[in-house]
C-alpha positions in Angstrom: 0.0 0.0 0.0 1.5 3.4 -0.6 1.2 5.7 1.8 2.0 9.7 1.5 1.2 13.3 3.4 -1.6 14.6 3.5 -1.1 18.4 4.1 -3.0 20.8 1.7 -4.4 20.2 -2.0 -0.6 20.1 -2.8 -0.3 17.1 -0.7 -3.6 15.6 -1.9 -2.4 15.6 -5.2 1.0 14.2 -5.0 -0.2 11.3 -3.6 -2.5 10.8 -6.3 -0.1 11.3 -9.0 3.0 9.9 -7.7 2.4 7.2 -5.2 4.6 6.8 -1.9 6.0 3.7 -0.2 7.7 2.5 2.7 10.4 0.0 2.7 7.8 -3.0 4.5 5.9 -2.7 1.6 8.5 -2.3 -0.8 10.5 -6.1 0.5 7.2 -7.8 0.0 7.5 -7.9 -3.7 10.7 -9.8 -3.9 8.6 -12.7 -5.6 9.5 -14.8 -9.1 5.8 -13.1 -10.2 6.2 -9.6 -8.0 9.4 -7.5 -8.3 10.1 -4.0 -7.3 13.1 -2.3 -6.9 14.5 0.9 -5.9 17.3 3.1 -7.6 17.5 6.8 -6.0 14.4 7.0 -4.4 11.8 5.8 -7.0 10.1 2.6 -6.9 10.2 0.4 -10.6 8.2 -2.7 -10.9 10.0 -5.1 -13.4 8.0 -8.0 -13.0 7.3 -8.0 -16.7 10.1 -6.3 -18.1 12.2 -8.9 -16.3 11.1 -12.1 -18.3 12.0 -10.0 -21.2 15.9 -10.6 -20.1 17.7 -12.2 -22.4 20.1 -13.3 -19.6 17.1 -14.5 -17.6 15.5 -13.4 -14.4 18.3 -14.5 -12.0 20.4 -11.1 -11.6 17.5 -8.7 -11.7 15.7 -11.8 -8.2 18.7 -10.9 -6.5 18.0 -7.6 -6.0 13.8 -7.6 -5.6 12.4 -6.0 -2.9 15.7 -4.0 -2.2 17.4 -0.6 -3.0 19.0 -1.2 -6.5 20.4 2.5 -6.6 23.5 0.6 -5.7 24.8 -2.3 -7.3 21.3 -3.8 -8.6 21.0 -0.4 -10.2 24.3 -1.3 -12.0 22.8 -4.7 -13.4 19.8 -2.2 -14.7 21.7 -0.3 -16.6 23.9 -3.3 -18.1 20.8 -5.4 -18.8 18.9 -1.8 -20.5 21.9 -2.1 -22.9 21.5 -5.2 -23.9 17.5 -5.1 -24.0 18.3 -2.7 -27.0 21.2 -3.6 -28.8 20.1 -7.2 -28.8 16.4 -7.5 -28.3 18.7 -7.3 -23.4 18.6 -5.8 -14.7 17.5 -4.3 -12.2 19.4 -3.8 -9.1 21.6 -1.8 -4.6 22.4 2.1 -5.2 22.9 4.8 -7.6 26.6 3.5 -6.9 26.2 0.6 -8.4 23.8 2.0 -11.0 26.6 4.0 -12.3 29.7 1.6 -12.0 28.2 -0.4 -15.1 26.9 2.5 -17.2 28.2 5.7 -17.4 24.8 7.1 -19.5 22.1 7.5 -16.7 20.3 9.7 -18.9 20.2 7.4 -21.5 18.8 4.3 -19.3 16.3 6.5 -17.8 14.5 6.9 -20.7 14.2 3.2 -20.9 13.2 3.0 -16.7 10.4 5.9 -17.1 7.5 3.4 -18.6 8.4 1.1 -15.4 8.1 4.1 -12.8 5.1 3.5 -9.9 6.2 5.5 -7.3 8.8 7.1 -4.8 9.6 6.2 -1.5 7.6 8.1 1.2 9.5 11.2 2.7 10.1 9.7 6.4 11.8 6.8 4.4 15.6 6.4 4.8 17.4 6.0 0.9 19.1 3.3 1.3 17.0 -0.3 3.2 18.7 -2.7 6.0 20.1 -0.3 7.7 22.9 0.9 5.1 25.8 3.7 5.9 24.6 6.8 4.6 28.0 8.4 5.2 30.2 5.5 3.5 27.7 6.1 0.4 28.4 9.9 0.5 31.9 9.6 0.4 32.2 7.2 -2.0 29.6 9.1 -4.6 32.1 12.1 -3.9 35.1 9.6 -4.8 33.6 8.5 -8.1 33.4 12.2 -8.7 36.7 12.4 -8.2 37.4 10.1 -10.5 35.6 11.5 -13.4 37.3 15.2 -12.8 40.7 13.3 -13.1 39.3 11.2 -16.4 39.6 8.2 -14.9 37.1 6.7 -16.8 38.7 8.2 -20.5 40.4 5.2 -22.3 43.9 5.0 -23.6 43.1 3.3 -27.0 46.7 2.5 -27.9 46.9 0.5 -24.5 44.5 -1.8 -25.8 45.2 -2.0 -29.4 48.7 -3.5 -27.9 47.1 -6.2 -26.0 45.3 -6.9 -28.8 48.3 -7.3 -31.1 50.5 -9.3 -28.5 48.0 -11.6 -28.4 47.5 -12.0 -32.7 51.6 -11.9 -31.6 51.4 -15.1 -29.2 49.4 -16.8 -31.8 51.9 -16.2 -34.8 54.5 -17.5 -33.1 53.0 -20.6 -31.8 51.9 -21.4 -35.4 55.5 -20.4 -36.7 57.3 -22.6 -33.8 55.5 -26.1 -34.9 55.9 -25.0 -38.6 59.3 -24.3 -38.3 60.4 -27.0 -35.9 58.2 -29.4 -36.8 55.5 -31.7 -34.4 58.1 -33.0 -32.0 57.2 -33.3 -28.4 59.7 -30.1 -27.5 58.1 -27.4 -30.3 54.5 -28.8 -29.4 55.2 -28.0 -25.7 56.6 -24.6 -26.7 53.8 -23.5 -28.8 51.0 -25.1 -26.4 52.8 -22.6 -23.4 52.6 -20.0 -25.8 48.5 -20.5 -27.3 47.5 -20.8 -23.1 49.0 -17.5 -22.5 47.6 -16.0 -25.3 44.4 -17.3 -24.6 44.9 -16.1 -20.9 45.4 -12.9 -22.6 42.4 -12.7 -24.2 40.5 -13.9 -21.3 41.6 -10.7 -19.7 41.1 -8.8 -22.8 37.6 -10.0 -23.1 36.7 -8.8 -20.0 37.6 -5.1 -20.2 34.6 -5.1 -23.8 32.4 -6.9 -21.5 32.6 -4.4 -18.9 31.9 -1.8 -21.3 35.3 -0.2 -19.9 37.2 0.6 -23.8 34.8 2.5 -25.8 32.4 5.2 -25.3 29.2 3.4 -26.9 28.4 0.1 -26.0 27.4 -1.4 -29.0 31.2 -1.2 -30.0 32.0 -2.6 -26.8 29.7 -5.8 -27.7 30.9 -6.5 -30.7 34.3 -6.2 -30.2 33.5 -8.3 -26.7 32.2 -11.2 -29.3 35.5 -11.3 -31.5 37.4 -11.7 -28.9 35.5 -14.2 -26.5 34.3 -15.6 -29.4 36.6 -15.7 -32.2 39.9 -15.9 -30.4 38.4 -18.1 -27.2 35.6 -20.1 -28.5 33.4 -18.9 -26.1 29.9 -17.1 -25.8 29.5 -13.4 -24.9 25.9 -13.8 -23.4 27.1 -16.7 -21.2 29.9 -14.6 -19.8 28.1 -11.4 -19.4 25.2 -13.4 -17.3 27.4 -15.4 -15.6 30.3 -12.3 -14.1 27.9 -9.5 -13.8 25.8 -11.8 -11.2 28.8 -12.4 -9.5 29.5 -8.6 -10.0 26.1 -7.5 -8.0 26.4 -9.6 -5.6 30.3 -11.2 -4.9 30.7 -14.4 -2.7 26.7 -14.0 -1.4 25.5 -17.6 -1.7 22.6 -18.3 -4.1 23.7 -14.9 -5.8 27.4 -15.2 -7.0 28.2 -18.5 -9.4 31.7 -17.8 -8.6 30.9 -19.4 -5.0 28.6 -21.9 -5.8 30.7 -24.9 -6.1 28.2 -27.8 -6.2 29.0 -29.6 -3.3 32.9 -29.9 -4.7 34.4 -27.6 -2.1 33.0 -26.0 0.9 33.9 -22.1 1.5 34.2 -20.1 4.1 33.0 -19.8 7.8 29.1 -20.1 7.2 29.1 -23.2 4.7 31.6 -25.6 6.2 29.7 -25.2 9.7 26.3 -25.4 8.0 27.0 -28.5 6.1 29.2 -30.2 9.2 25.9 -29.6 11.4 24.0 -31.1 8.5 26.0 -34.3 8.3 26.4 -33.7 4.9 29.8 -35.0 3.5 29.5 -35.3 -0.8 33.3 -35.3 -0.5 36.2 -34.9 2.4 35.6 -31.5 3.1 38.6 -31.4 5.2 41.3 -32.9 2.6 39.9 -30.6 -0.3 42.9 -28.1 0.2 44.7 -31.7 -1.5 41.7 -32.4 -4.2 42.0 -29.0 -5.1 44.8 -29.5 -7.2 43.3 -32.1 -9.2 39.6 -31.1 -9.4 40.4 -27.5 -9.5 42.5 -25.7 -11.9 43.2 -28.9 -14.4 39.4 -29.4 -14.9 37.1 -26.0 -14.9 37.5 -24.2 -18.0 38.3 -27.6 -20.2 35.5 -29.7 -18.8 33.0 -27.4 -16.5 32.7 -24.2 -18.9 33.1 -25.8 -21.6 30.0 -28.1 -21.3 28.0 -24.9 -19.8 28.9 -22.6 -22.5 28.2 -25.0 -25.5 24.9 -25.6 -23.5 23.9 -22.3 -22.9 24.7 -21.1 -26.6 22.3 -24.1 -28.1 19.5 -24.1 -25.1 19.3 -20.0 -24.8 19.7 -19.8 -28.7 22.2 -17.6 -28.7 23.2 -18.1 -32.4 25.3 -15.2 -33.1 27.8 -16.1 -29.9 27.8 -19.8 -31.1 28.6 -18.3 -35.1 31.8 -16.8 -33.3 32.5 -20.2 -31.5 32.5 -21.8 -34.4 34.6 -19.8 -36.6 37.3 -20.3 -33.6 37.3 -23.6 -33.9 37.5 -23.5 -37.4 40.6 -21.6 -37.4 42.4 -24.0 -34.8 41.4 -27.0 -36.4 42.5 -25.5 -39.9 45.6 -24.5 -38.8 46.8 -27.4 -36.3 45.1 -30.6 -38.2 47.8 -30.4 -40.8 50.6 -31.2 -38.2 48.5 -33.8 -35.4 45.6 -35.0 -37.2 42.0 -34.7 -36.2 42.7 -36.5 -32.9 45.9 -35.3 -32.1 44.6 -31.5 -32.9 41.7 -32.2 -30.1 43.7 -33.1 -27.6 46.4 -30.4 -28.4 43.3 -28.0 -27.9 41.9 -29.2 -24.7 45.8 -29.7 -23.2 45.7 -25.8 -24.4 42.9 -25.3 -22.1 44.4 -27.4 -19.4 47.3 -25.3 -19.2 44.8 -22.1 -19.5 42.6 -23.3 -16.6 45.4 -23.4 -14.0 46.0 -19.8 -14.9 42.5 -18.6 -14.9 42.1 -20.2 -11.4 45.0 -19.0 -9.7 44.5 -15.5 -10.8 40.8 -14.8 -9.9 40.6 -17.0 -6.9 43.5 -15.2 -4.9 41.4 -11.9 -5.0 37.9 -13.5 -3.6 37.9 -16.8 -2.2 40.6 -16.0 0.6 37.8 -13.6 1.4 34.4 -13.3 3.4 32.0 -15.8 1.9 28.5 -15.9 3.2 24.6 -15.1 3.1 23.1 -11.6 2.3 24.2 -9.3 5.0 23.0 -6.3 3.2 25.9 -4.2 3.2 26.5 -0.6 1.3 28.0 -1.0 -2.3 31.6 0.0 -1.0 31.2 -2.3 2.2 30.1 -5.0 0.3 33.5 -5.2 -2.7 35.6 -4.3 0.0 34.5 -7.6 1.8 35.0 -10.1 -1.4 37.8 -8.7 -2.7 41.6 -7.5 -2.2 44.7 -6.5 -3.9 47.7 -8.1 -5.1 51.0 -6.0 -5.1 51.6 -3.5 -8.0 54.4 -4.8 -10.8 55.0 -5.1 -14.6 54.5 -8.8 -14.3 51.3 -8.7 -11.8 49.6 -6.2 -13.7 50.1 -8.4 -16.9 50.0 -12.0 -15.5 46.8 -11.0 -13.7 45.1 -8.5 -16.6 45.2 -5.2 -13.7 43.3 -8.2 -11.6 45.5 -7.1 -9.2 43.4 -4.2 -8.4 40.4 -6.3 -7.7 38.9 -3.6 -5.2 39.4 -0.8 -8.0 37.8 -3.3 -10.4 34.8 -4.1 -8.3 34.1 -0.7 -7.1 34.7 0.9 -11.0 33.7 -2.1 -13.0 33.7 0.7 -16.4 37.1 2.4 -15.1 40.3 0.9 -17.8 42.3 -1.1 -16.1 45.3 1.2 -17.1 43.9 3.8 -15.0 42.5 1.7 -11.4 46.5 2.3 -10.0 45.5 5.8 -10.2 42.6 5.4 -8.1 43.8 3.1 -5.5 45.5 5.3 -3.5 42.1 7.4 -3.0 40.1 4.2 -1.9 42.7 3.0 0.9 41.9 6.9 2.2 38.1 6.2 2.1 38.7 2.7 3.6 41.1 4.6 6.5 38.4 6.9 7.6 35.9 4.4 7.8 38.0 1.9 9.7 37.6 -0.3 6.8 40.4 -2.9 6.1 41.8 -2.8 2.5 44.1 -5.9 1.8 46.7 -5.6 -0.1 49.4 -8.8 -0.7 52.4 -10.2 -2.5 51.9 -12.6 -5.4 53.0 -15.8 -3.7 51.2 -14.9 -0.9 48.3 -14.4 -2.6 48.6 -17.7 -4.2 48.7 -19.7 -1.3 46.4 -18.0 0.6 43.9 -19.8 -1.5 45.4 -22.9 0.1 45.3 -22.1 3.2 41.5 -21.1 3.1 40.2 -24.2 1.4 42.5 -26.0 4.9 40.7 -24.0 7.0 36.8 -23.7 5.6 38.3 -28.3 5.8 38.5 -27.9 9.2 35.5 -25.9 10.2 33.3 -28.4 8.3 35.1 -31.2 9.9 35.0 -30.1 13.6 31.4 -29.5 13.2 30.4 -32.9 11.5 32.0 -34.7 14.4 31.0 -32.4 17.4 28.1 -30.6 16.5 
C-alpha cells in the first residue's frame, strides 16, 4: 500500500499522482511473479520487463524487494543495454547503477514506462540499515574520478594487448611449422597458445565491462571477437554469468563464482552449515589436497566448456555460437595439418588445461581467501571491500593478472580501464582509512597460497562440526 502526506491540495495531489512507499511494503514484492526495486528513491516494478531478459530473471531476483540504486542499479543499466542492442537488470544504489553504465540519462528513458512510485518522505534511501556516510563519500570519490578522467580510455593501451596476443598466436603457429611436431616445439607453442588465450580472457573482460569504448554497441561487438573468435566462447554466457557475481560477490545463491556444487566447501558459514547437516558429498577437510586435481586442471576444459556449449544451443544464442565456431575452425584449420583430427583435439583441450590453471589461480586469490556468506546487506563500497583484495603492483602482476591485481578498483569501478584503477587506488585505501575499513593488499606468492590455506581452513570448520556438533 502506498502511503503519502496529506497536508494541503498540494499534498492531496501528489499522492495521487505519484504514489509513496515504505520499505515494508517495498521487501514484500521480492517474488519470481512480483518485483520491485528501488534506484534513488523511486520505486520500478519489473516483474514484466524482467522475463524479457535475455540473460534471464536470476540477476534482476537478487535484488527484488531491495534498494537497487546501488549495485542492482548497475545490473539495470547493463541489462537496458542489452535489451536494446540485442532485443537485453535491475538492481543496490545509484553507486552501483553508475559503476556499469556511465549514461544514466540514457537508461532513464528506458526506466520511465516502469516508474510507480517514490519512497515516502520519512523513508531512509538506502534499506537494511545501510551507511549513509560511507555512500556519500564514495559518490564524492567516483566524482573524483571522473574530474581526473579516470574513466577516459587510452586506446593504444588496448590495441597492444590486442596485437601481442595475434603476436602469441603467430608465433605458436611459426614454432611447430618451423620445428616441426616433436614433443619439444608442441610443448613450446601449447605454453605460448594458453597465454595468449589467458590474454584474451583478460582482454575479453575489459569489452564486457563496457570499460574501452564510449558506446556500448562497440563494446559488444568487439567483446564477441574476442570471447568468441579468439576463445571459442559465448559473450551472453559470460556477461550473465560475471555480472551476477559482480552485483552480488561471494553472497550464496547470488554469485556462481561461490557456488561450487557440493565440490568444495567455503568459508565460515558453509563448512559449519553443512558439518551440522551431516552432509559429506566429498572430504571437506582434505579438499585443500583435491583442489589440485579437481580445480585448476578441470574448470575451463570440462565445466565451462559443457555450460557454454549448453547455454549457446539451449538460450539460442546463435550469433555467440557463429563466433565459436569460426574459432574452432581456425584451430582446427591450422593445427590438423601437423597432429591429425585427434591429435589436434587433444592439443586443444591440453591448451585449455594449461589455461585453466592460470585462470584459477589469478581470480581465486582476490575472492575466495575472502568473506564468503549469506546476504548481510551491506553498502556498495562495504560489500567489494569484503569479497575482494589486492595483489601487489608490478610489470609482471599487472600483466599476469590482466590489472586483476586491483580487484577492489575493479569491483568498485567495473567501467574504469584497467590502465587507469592504480591511479585510483590510493584514494580508496583513504576512504577505507576513515571508515575503519580494512583494505588488503598482498604479495603474489602470498596471494597464491592463501587460496590454500582457506580451502585448509573452511576443511577444518566443516570437519569439527560434523563430528561435534
Amino acid at each position: 500500500m502506498g502511503k503519502g502526506g496529506n497536508q494541503g491540495e498540494g499534498a492531496a495531489e501528489r499522492e495521487v499522482s505519484v504514489p509513496t512507499f515504505s520499505w515494508e511494503e517495498i521487501q514484500k514484492h521480492n517474488l519470481r511473479t512480483d518485483r520491485w526495486l528501488v534506484i534513488d528513491r523511486k520505486v520500478y516494478n519489473i516483474t514484466k520487463w524482467s522475463i524479457q531478459h535475455p540473460g534471464g530473471q536470476r540477476v534482476i531476483g537478487h535484488y527484488a524487494g531491495e534498494d537497487a540504486t546501488h549495485i542492482s542499479s548497475a545490473m539495470v543499466v547493463f541489462g537496458l543495454v542489452l535489451f536494446i542492442d540485442n532485443p537485453g537488470h535491475v538492481g543496490e544504489e545509484l553507486d552501483a547503477f553508475r559503476a556499469f553504465h556511465p549514461d544514466l540519462e540514457f537508461v532513464g528513458k528506458f526506466l520511465k514506462p516502469l516508474l510507480i512510485g517514490e519512497l515516502a518522505p520519512e523513508e531512509p534511501s538506502q534499506d537494511h540499515g545501510k551507511n549513509s556516510k560511507i555512500t556519500e563519500d564514495f559518490r564524492a570519490l567516483r566524482k573524483t574520478a571522473e574530474d581526473m578522467n579516470l574513466f577516459k580510455t587510452n586506446h593504444v593501451f588496448f590495441l597492444l594487448l590486442l596485437a601481442h596476443i595475434i603476436a602469441l598466436e603467430s608465433i605458436a603457429w611459426f614454432t611447430v611449422f618451423y620445428f616441426g611436431n616433436g614433443w619439444i616445439p608442441t610443448l613450446i607453442t601449447a605454453f605460448v597458445l594458453a597465454t595468449s588465450q589467458a590474454q584474451a580472457g583478460w582482454l575479453q573482460h575489459d569489452y564486457g565491462h563496457l570499460s574501452v569504448y564510449r558506446k556500448p554497441k562497440w563494446n559488444h561487438l568487439v567483446h564477441k571477437f574476442v570471447i568468441g573468435h579468439l576463445k571459442g566462447a559465448s559473450a551472453n554466457w559470460w556477461n550473465h554469468r560475471h555480472f551476477q557475481h559482480h552485483a552480488k560477490p561471494n553472497i550464496f545463491h547470488k554469485d556462481p563464482d561461490v557456488n561450487m556444487l557440493h565440490v568444495f566447501v567455503l568459508g565460515e558459514w558453509q563448512p559449519i552449515e553443512y558439518g551440522k547437516k551431516k552432509l559429506k558429498y566429498l572430504p571437506y577437510n582434505h579438499q585443500h589436497e583435491y583442489f589440485f586435481l579437481i580445480g585448476p586442471p578441470l574448470l575451463i576444459p570440462m565445466y565451462f566448456q559443457y555450460q557454454i556449449i549448453m547455454t549457446m544451443i539451449v538460450h539460442k544464442n546463435w550469433v555467440d555460437l557463429a563466433w565459436a565456431v569460426s574459432y574452432y575452425i581456425r584451430f582446427f584449420i591450422t593445427y590438423i595439418p601437423f597432429y591429425g583430427i585427434l591429435g589436434a583435439l587433444l592439443f586443444l583441450n591440453f591448451i585449455r588445461f594449461l589455461e585453466s590453471h592460470w585462470f584459477v589461480w589469478v581470480t581465486q586469490m582476490n575472492h575466495i581467501v575472502m568473506e564468503i556468506d549469506q546476504e548481510a546487506y551491506r553498502d556498495w563500497f562495504s560489500s567489494q571491500l569484503t569479497a575482494t583484495c589486492n595483489v601487489e603492483q608490478s610489470f609482471f602482476n599487472d600483466w599476469f593478472s590482466g590489472h586483476l591485481n586491483f580487484q577492489i578498483e575493479h569491483h568498485l569501478f567495473p567501467t574504469m580501464p584497467r590502465h587507469n584503477l592504480h591511479k585510483i587506488a590510493p584514494l580508496v585505501k583513504s576512504l577505507c582509512a576513515k571508515h575503519g575499513i580494512e583494505y588488503q593488499e598482498k604479495p603474489l606468492l602470498r596471494a597464491l597460497l592463501d587460496i590454500i590455506r582457506s580451502l585448509k581452513k573452511s576443511g577444518k570448520l566443516w570437519l569439527d562440526a560434523y563430528l561435534h556438533k
